[in-house]
Rosetta silent file (secondary structure, phi, psi, omega in degrees, C-alpha in Angstrom):
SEQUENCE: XXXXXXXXXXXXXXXXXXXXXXXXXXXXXXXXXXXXXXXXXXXXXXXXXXXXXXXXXXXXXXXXXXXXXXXXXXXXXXXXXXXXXXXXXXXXXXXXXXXXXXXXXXXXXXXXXXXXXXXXXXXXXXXXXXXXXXXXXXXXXXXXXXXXXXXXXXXXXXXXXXXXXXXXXXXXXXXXXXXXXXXXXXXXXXXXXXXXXXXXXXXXXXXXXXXXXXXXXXXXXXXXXXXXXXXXXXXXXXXXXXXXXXXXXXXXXXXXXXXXXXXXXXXXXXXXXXXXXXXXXXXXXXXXXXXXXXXXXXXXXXXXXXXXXXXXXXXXXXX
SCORE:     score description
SCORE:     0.000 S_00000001
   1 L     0.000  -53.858  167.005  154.307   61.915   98.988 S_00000001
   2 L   -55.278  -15.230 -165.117  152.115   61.726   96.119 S_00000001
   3 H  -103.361  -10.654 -170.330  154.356   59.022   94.067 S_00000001
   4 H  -131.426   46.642  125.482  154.601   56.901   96.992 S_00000001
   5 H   -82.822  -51.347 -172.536  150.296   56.954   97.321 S_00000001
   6 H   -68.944  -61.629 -177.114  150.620   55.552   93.589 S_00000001
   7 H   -76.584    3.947  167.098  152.922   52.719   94.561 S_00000001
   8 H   -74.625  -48.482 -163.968  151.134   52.244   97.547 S_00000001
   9 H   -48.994  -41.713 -155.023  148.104   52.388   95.419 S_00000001
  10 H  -113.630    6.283  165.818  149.492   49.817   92.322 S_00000001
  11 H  -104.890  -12.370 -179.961  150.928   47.749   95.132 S_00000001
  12 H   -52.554  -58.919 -155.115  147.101   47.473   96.654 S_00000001
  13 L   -61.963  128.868  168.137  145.709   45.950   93.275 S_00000001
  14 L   -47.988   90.318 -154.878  145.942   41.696   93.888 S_00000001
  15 L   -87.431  132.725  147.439  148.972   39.778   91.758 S_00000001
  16 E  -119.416  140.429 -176.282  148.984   36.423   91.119 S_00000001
  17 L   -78.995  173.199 -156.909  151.534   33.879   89.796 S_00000001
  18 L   -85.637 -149.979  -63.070  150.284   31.354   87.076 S_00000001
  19 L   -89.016   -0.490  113.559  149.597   28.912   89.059 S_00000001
  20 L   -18.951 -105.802  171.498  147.324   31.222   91.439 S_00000001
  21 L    -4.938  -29.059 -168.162  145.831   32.438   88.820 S_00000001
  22 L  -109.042   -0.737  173.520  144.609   28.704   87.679 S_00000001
  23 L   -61.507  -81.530 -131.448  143.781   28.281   91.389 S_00000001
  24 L   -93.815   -8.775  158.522  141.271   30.858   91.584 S_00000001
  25 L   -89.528   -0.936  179.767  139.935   30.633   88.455 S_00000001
  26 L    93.112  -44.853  168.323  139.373   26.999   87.662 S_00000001
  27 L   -40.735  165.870  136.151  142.009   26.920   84.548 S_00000001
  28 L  -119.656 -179.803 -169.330  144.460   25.120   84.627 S_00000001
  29 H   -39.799  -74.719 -157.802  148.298   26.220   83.972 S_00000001
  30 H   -55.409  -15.440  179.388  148.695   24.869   80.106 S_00000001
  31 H   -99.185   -2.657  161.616  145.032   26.242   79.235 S_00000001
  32 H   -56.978  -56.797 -168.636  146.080   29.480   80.671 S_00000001
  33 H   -70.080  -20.207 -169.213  149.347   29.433   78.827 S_00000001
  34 H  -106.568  -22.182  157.647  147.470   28.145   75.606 S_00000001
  35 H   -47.833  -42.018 -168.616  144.720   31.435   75.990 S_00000001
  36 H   -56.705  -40.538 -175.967  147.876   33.455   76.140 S_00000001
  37 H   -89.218   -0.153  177.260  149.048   31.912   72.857 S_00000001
  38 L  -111.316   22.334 -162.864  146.140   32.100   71.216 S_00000001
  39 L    13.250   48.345  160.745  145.436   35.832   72.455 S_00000001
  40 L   -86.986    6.952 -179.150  142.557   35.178   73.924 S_00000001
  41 L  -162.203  142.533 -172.067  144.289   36.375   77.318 S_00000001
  42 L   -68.815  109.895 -172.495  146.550   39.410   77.950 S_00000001
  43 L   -49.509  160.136 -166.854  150.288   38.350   78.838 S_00000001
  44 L   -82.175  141.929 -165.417  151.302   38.638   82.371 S_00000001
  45 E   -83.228  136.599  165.166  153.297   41.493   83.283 S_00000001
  46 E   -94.719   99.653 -179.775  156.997   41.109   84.244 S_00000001
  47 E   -93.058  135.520 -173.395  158.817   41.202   87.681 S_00000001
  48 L    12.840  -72.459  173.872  161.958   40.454   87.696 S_00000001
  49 L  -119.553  -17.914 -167.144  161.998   36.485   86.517 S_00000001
  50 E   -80.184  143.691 -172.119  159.084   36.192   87.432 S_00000001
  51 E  -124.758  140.349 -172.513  155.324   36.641   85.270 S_00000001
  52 E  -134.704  127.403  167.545  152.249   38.285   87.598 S_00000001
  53 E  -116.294 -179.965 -162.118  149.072   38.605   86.081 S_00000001
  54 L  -109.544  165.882  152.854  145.949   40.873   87.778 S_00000001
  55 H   -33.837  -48.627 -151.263  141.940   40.939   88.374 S_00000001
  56 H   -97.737   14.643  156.575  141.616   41.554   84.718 S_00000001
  57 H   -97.248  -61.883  179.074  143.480   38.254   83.782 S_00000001
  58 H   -55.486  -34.075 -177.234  141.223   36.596   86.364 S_00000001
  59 H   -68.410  -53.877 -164.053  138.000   38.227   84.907 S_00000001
  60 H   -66.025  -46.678 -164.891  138.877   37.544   81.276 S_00000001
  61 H   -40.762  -65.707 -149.629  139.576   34.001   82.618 S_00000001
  62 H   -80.799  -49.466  173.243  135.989   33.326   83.968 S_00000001
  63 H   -34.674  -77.770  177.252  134.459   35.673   80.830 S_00000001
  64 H   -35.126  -60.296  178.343  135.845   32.711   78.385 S_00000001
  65 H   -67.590   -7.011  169.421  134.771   29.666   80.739 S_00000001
  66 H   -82.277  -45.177 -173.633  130.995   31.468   80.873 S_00000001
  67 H   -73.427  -19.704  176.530  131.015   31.835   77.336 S_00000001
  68 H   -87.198  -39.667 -177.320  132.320   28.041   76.648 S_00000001
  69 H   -56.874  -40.335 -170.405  129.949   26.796   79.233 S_00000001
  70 L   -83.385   -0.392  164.036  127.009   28.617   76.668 S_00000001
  71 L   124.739  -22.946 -165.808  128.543   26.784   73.613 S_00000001
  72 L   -76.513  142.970  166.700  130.677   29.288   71.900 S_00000001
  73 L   -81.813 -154.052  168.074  133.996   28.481   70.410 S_00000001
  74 H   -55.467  -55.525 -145.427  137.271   29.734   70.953 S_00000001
  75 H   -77.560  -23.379 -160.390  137.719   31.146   67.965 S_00000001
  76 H   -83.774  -42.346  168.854  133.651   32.787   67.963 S_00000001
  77 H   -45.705  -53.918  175.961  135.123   33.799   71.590 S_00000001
  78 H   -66.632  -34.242 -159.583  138.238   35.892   70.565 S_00000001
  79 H   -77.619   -3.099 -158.746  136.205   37.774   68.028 S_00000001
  80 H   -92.104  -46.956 -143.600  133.806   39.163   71.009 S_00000001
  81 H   -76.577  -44.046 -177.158  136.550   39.498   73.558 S_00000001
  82 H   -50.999  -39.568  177.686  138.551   41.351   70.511 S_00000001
  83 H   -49.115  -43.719 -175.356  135.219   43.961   69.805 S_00000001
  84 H   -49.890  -85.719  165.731  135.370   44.282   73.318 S_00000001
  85 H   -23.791  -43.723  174.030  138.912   45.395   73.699 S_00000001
  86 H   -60.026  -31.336  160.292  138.468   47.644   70.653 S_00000001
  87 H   119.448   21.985 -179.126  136.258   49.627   72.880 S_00000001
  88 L  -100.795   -2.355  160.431  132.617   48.691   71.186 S_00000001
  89 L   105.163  116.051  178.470  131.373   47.140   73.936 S_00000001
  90 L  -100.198    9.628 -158.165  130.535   43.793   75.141 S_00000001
  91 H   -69.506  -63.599  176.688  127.457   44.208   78.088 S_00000001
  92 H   -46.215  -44.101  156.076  124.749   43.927   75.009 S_00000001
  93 H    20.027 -106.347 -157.288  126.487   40.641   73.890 S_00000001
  94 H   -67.521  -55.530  177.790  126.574   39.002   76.637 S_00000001
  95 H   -30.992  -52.905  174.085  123.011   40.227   77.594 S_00000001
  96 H   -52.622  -52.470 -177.820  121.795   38.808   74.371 S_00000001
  97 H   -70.813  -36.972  168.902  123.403   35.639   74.961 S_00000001
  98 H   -47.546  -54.681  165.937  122.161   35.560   78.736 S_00000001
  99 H   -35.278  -72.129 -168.118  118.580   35.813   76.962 S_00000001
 100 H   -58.015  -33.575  173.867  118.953   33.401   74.352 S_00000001
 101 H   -66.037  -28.938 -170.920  120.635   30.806   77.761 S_00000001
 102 L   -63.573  172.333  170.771  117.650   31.230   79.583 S_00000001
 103 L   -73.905  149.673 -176.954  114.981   29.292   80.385 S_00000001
 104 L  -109.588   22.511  163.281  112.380   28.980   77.646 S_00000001
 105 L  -152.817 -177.675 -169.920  109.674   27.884   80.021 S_00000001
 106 L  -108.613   11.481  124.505  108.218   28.660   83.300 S_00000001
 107 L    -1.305  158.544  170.743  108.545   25.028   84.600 S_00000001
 108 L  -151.389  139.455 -176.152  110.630   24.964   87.570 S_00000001
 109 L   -57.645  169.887  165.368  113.194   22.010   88.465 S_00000001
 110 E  -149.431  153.493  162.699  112.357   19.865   91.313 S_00000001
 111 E   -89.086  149.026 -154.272  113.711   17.481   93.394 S_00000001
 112 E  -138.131   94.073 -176.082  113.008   13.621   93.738 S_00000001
 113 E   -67.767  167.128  179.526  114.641   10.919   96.500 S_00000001
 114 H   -66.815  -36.280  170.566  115.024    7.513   95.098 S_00000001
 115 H   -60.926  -44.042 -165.666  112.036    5.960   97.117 S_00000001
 116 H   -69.721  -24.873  176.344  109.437    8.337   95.870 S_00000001
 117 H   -81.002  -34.371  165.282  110.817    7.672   92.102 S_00000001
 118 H   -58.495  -57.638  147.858  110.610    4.087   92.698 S_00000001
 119 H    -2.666  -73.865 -173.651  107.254    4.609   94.344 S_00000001
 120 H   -64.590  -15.377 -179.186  105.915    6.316   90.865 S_00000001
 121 L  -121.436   60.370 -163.145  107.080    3.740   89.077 S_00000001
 122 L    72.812  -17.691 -172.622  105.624    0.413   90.518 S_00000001
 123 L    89.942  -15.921 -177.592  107.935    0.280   93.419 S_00000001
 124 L   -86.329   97.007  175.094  110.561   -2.259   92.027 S_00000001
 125 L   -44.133  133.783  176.600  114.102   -0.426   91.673 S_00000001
 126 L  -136.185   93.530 -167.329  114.810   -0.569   88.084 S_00000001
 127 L   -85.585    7.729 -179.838  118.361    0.709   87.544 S_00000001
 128 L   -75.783  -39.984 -159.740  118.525    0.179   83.664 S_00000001
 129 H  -110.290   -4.987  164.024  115.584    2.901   83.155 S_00000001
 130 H   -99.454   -7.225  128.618  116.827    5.314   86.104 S_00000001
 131 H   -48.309  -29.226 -159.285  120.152    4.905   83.823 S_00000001
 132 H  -116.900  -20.819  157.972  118.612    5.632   80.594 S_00000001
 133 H   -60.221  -57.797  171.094  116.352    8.678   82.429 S_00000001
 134 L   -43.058  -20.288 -176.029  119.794    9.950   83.441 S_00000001
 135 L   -80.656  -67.253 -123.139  121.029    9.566   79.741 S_00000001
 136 L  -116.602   11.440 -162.912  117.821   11.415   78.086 S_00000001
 137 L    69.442  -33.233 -160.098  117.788   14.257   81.271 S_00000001
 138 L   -66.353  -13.129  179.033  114.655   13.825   82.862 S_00000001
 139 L  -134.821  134.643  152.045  116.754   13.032   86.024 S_00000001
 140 E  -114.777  102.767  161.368  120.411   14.491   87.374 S_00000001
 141 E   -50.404  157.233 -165.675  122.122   13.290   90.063 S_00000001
 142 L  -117.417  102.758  167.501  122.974   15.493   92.897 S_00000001
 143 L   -42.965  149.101 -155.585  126.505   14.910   93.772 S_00000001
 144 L     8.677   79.330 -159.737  127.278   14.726   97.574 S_00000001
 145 L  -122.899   77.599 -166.794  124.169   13.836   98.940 S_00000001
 146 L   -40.153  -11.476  173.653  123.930   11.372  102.140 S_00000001
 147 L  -120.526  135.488  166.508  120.585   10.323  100.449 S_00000001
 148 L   -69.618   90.115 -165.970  120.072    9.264   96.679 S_00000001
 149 E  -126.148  157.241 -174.396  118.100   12.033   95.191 S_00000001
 150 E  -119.847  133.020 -178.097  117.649   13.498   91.530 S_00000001
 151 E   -93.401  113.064  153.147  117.243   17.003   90.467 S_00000001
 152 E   -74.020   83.248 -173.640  114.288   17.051   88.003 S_00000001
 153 L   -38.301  -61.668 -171.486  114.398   19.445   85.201 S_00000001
 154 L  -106.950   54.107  148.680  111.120   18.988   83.626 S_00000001
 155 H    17.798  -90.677 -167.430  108.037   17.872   86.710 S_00000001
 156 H   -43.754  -76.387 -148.467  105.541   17.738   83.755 S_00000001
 157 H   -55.669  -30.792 -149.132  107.752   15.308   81.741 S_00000001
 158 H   -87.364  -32.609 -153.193  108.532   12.770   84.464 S_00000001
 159 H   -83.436  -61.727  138.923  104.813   13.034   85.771 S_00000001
 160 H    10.299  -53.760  179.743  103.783   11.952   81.909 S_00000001
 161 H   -63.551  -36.672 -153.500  106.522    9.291   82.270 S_00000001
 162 H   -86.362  -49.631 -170.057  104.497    8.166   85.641 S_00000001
 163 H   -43.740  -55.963 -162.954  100.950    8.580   83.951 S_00000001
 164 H   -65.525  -57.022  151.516  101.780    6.222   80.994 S_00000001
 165 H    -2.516  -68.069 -159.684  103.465    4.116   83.255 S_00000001
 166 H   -71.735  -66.207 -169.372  100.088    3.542   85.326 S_00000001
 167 L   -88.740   57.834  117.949   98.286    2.825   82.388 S_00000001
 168 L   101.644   35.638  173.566  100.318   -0.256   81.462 S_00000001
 169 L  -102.279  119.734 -164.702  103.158    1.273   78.907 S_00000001
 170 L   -83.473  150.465 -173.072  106.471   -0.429   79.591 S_00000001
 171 H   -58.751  -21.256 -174.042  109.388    1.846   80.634 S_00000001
 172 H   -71.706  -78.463 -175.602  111.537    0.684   77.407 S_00000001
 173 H   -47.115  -38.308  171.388  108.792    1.703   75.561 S_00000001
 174 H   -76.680  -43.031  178.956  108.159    5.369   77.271 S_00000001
 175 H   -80.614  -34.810  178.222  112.021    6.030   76.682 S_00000001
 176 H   -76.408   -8.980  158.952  112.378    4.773   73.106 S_00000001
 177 H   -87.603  -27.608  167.800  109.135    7.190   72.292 S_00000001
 178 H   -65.323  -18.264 -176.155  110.899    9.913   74.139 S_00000001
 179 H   -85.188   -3.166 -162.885  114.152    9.857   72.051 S_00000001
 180 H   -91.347  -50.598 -170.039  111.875    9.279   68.640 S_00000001
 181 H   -75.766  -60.658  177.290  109.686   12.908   69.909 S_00000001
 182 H    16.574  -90.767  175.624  113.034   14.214   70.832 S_00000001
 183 H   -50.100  -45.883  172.699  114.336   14.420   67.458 S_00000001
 184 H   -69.907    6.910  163.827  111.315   15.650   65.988 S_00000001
 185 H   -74.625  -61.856 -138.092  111.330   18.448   68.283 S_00000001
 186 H   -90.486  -44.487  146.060  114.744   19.183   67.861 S_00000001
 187 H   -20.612  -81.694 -159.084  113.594   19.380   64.162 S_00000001
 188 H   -69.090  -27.350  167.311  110.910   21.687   64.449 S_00000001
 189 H   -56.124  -61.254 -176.835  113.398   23.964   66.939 S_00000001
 190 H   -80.077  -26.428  170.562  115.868   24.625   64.343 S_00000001
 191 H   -71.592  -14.858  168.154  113.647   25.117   61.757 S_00000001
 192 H   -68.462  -33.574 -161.912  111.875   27.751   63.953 S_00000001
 193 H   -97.000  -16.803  170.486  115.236   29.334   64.595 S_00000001
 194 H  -103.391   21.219  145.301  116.393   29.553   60.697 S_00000001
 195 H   -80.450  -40.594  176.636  113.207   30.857   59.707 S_00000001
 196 H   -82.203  -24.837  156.736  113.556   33.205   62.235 S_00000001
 197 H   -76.779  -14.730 -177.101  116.704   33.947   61.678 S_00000001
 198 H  -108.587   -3.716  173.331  116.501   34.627   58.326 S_00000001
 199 H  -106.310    4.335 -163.721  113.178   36.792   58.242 S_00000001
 200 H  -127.067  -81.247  161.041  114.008   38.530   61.892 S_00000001
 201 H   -43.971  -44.270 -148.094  117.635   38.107   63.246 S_00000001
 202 H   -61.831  -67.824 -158.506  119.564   38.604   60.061 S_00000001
 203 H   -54.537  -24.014  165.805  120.170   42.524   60.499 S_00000001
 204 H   -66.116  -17.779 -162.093  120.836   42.422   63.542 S_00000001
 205 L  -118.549   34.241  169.370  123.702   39.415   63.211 S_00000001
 206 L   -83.871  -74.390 -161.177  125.223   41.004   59.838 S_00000001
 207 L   -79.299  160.317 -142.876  128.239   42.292   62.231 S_00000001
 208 L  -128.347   72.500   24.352  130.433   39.950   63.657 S_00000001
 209 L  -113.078  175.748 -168.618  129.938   40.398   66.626 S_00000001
 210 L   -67.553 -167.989  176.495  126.857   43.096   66.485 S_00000001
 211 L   -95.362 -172.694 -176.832  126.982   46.416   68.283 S_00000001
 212 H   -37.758  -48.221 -159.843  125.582   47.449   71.464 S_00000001
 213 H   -42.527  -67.587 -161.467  122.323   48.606   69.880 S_00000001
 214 H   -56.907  -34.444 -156.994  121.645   45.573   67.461 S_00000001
 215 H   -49.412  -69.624 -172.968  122.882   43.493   70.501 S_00000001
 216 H   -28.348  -95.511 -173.997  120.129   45.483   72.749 S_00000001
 217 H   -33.816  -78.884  129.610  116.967   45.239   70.325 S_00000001
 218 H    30.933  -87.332 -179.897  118.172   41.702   69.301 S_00000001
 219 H   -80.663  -34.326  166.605  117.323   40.463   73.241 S_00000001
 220 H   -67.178  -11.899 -173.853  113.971   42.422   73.366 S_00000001
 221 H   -76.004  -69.803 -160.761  113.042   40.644   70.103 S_00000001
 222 H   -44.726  -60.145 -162.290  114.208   36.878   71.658 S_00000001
 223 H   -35.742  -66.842  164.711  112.241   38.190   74.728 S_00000001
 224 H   -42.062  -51.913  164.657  108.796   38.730   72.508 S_00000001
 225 H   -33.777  -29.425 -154.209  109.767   35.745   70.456 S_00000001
 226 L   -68.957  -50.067 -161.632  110.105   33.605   72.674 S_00000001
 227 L   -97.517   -4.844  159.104  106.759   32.045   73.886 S_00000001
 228 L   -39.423  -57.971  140.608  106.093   31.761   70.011 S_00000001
 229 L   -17.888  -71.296  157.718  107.471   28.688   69.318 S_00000001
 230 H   -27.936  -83.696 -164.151  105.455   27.140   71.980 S_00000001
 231 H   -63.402  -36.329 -175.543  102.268   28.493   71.026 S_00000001
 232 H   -77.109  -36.441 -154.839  102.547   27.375   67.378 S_00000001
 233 H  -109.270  -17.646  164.012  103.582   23.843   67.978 S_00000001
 234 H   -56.651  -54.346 -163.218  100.690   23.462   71.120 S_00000001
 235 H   -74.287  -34.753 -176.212   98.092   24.532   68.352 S_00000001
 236 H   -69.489  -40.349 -178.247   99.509   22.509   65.510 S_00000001
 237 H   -63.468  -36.491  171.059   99.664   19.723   67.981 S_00000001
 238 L   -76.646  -14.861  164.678   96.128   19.830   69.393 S_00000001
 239 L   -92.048  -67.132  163.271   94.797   20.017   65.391 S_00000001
 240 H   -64.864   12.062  157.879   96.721   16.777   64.624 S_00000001
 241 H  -102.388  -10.587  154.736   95.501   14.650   67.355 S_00000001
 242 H   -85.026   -6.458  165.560   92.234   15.517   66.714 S_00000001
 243 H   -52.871  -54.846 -165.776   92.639   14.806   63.449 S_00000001
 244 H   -71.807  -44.218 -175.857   94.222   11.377   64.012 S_00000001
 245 H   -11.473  -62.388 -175.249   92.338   10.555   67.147 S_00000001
 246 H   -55.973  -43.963 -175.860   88.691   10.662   65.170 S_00000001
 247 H   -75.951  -37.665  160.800   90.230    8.241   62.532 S_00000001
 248 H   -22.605  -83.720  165.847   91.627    6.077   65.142 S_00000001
 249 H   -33.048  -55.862 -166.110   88.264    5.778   67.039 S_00000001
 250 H   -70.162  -49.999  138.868   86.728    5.479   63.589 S_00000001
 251 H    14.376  -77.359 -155.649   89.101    2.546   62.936 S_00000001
 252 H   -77.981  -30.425  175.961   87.981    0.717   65.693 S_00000001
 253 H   -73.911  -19.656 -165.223   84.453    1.401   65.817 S_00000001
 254 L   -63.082  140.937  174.396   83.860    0.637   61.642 S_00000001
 255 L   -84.520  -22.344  173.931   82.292   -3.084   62.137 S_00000001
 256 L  -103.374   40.708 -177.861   84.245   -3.749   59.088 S_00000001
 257 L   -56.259  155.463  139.038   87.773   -3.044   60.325 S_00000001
 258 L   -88.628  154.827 -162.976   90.206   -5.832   60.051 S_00000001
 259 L   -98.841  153.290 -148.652   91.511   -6.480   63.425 S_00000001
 260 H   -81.023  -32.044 -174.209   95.127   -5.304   63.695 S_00000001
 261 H   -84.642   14.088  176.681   96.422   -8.233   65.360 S_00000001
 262 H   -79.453   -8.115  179.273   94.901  -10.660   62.383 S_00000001
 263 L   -89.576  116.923 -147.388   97.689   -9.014   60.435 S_00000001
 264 L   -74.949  136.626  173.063  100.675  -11.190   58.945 S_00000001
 265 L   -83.903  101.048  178.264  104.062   -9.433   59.458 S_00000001
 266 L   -82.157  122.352  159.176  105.775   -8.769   55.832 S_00000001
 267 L  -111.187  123.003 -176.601  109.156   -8.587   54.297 S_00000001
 268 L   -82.285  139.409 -161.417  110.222   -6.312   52.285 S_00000001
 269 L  -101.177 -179.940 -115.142  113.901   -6.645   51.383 S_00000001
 270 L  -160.635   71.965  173.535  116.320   -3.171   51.686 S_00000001
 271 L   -46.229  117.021  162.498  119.321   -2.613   49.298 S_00000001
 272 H     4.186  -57.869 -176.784  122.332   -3.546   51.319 S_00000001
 273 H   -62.955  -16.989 -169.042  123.835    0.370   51.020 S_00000001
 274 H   -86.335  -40.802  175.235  120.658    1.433   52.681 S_00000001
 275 H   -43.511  -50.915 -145.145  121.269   -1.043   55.719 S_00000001
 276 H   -91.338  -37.181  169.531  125.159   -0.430   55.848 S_00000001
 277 H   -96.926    1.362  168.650  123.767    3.193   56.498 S_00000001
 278 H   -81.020  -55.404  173.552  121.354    2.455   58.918 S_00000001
 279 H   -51.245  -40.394 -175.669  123.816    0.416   60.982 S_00000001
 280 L   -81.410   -8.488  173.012  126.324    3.327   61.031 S_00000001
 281 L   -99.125   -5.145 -164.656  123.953    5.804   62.428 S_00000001
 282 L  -160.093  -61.339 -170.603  121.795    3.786   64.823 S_00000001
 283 L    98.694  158.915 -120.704  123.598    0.018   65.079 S_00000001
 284 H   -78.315  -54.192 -177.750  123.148   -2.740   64.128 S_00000001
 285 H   -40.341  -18.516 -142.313  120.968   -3.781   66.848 S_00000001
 286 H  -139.136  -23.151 -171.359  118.409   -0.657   65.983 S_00000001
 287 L   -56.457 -113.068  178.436  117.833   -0.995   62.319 S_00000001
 288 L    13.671  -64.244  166.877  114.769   -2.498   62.703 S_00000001
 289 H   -75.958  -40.823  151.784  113.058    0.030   64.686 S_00000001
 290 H   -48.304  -35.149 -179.977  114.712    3.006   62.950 S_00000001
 291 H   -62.222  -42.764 -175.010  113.308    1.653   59.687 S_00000001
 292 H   -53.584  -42.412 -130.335  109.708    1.370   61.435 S_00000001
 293 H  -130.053   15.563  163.066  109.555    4.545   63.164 S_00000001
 294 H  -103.447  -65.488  154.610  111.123    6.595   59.820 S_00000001
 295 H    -6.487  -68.208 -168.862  108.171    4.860   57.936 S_00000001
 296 H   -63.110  -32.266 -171.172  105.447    5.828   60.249 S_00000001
 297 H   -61.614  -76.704  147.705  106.959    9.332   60.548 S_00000001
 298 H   -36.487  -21.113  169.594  106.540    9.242   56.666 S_00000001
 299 H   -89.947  -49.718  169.224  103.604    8.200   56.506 S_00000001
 300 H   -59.259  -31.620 -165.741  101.884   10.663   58.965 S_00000001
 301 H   -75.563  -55.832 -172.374  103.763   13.588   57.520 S_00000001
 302 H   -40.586  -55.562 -155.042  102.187   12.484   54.312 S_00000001
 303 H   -67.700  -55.138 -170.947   98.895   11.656   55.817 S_00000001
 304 H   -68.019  -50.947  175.939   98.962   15.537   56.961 S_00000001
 305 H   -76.991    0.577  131.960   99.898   17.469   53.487 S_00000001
 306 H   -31.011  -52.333 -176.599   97.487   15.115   52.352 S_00000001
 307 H  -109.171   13.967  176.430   94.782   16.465   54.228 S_00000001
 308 H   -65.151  -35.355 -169.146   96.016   19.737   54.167 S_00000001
 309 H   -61.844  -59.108 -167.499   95.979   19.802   50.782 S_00000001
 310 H   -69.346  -52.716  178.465   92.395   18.763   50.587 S_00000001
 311 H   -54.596  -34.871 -156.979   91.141   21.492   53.271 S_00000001
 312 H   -84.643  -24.004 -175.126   92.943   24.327   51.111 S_00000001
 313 H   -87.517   -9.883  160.288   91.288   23.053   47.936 S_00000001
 314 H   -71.900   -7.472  154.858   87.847   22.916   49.479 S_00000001
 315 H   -63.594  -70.777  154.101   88.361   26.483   50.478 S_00000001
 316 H    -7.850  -75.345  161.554   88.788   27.048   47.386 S_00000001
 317 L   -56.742  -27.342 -151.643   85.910   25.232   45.635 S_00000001
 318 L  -101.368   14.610  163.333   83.697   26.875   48.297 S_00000001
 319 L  -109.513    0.000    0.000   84.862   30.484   47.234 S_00000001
């Protein structure tokens, strides 16, 4: 009686054939079959001609596509799912990485029909720059929708897009400064994250992947960390624009400014190899404007250890 409770029992648990399996799961057959070969997925148990995998085929299945969706590779994949298997435990991980996925502000999406976004923006459909929002994020279409509406990530950004807008900044012009702050963002992001990784993170990231513990401590650190970033690059930001602002204003107010549009446009020629690498990174079409806005970049950057320079040695003198 008891032995036929166990096969009652181990006939209970759900079976699926590979192509089940890629039903319910998303896969499909050959990336099933190519986890298997890359043992990233446990082979399927054998009934008669037939191969039946389990829950715990389906589970690892979804584990992998969560973990791909957050960036990781295969290969960064097998070593977790192998720790796992080894018995050291994967919940701190994945916790960590659920941290580190999250949002890093307290912004909340919103939604936007196509009238009211025309509406903010003069009123005139303009489908080149609600193309080129979709390209840059600030807008995602929402897939089956009897009305055309856009899921807004960032509120704040688009209402920014709408301010400048208002006050007579062409839409071209609002998207070609957002991909230019972009980068320089995306700059100051990684350099926040290998500084921190290399005064913060590294003990915790020595093992491959770490243990529960390091995992644990690890995600209360990101937690603290977190609004850091933020806070540093608000305050830095708010010290240079009053910096430039004042000279700006002082600029214009000096009676003996020259007036900017009295100025003659100059060329400076460009060795060929510098062009030929400008074109392959930007196109051909873009040089011009990459060159400008790498200049200016340079020049303000300058313009800043410049006066940085000057505040630390007047500290200095005055101690």
């Amino acid at each position: 009686m008891g032995a036929g409770l166990s096969e009652q029992s181990a006939s209970a648990q759900p079976e699926y054939r590979i192509e089940d399996l890629a039903h319910h799961s998303g896969a499909t057959v050959r990336t099933i079959r190519a986890y298997q070969d890359r043992g990233l997925l446990p082979r399927p148990v054998r009934r008669g001609r037939s191969n039946v995998y389990g829950d715990t085929h389906l589970a690892r299945l979804r584990q992998i596509a969560d973990l791909l969706d957050r960036g990781y590779t295969l290969a960064s994949i097998k070593e977790l799912l192998e720790a796992w298997d080894a018995g050291r435990g994967l919940g701190g991980v994945l916790g960590l990485v659920a941290e580190v996925d999250g949002p890093w502000t307290d912004e909340e999406a919103d939604r936007i029909s196509r009238a009211e976004l025309d509406a903010r923006f003069g009123g005139t459909p303009d489908e080149d720059a609600v193309r080129e929002a979709i390209e840059l994020g600030v807008l995602e279409r929402i897939p089956d929708r009897d009305t055309e509406e856009y899921l807004v990530p960032s509120p704040q950004e688009l209402a920014v897009a709408a301010e400048l807008y208002a006050a007579g900044v062409p839409l071209s012009a609002i998207t070609g400064h957002l991909r230019e702050l972009r980068g320089q963002v995306e700059h100051i992001a990684a350099r926040f994250l290998e500084f921190t990784a290399e005064h913060v993170f590294a003990r915790y990231l020595e093992h491959r992947p770490p243990t529960e513990a390091e995992a644990a401590e690890a995600t209360t650190l990101v937690r603290r960390l977190r609004p850091l970033a933020q806070q540093t690059v608000d305050a830095e930001l708010a010290r240079a624009m009053r910096i430039f602002a004042n000279r700006h204003l002082q600029y214009h107010l000096s009676p003996d400014a020259a007036v900017l549009g009295e100025r003659e446009p100059r060329s400076v020629p460009l060795p060929p190899e510098t062009i030929r690498a400008v074109e392959r990174l930007v196109g051909q079409e873009n040089v011009a404007a990459f060159v400008t806005a790498a200049t200016e970049r340079e020049v303000q950057t300058r313009t800043l250890d410049t006066l940085a320079s000057n505040t630390a040695h007047d500290d200095q003198v005055g101690q």
